[in-house]
N, C-alpha and C positions, 0 to 999 in steps of 0.2 A: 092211642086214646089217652096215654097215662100222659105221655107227653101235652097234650090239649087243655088235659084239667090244671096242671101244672101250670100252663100258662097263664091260662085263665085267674086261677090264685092269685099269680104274681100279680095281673092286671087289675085286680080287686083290691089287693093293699097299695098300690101306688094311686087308684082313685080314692082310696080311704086317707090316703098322706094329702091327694092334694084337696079335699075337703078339707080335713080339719085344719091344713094354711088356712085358705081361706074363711072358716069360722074364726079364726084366732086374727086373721085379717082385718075381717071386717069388724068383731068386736073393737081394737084398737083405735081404729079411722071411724067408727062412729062416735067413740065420745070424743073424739078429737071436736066432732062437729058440732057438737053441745056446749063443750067447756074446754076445761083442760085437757093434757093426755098423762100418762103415767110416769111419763118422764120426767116431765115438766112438775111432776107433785114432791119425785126423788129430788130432783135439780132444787128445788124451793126446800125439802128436810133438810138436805145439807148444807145450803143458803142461808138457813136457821141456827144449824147447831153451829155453824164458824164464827159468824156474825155475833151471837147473842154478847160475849161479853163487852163487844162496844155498844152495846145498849146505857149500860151507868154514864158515863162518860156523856154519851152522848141528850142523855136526858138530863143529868147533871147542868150542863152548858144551855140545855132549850130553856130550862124551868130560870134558871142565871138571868138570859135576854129576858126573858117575860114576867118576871116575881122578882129579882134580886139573889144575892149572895146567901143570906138567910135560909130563903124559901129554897136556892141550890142544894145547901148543906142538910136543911131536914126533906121537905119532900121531892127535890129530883133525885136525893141519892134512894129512896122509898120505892121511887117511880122505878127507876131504875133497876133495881134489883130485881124489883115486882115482872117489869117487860123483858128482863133476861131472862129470869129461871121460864117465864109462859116461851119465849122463842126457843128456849132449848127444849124444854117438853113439848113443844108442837112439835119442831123440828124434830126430833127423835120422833114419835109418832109415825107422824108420814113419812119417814127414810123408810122404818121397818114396814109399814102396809102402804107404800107406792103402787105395788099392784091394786089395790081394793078400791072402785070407785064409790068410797064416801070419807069426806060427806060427799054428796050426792054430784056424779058427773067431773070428780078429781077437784070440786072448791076449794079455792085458801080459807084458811080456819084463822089465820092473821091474813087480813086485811088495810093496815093501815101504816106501814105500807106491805105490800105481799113479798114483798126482795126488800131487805132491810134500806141497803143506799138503794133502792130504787127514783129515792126524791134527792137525793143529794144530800150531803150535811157541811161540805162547804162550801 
């Protein structure tokens, strides 16, 4: 008898193991099907914090083609600093709370582009 209940136990935490897989499962693979997944938010933090200091440089060079040398020297290097320090505080951000779906469904909070070379810069 003592043997039976024991058993029984045992068979009560291995169906309590393989629920909460599958809770923890199925949480992941449904916001996959929304949006993002959690991975993909850590991958994009540290996409952010490596990337940011080519942001001067490279906004330096955009504001160049489009305004001139002038406009380079006061507002791409402005721009510039301005869209590094936000890519490194995003990016830290979402490295540390990659788990937490928000904003809502794992979003980029940079958008423009959401992976810095994602467009190319040459």
């Amino acid at each position: 008898m003592v043997h039976s209940i024991q058993q029984y136990q045992g068979g009560v935490k291995v169906k309590r193991a393989v629920v909460f897989i599958a809770i923890v499962a199925v949480l992941f693979i449904s916001s996959a099907s929304y949006a993002d997944t959690p991975l993909k938010k850590l991958g994009r933090g540290l996409s952010n914090l490596i990337t940011c200091p080519i942001e001067l440089p490279y906004r330096i060079g955009r504001v160049n083609e489009e305004s001139g040398p002038i406009a380079a020297f006061t507002w791409g290097v402005l721009d510039g600093i301005t869209r590094a320090a936000m890519r490194f505080l995003v990016g830290g951000y979402e490295t540390i709370t990659f788990p937490i779906p928000f904003p809502q469904y794992y979003e980029p909070i940079i958008d423009d582009p959401e992976f810095f070379l994602e467009d190319g810069i040459f």
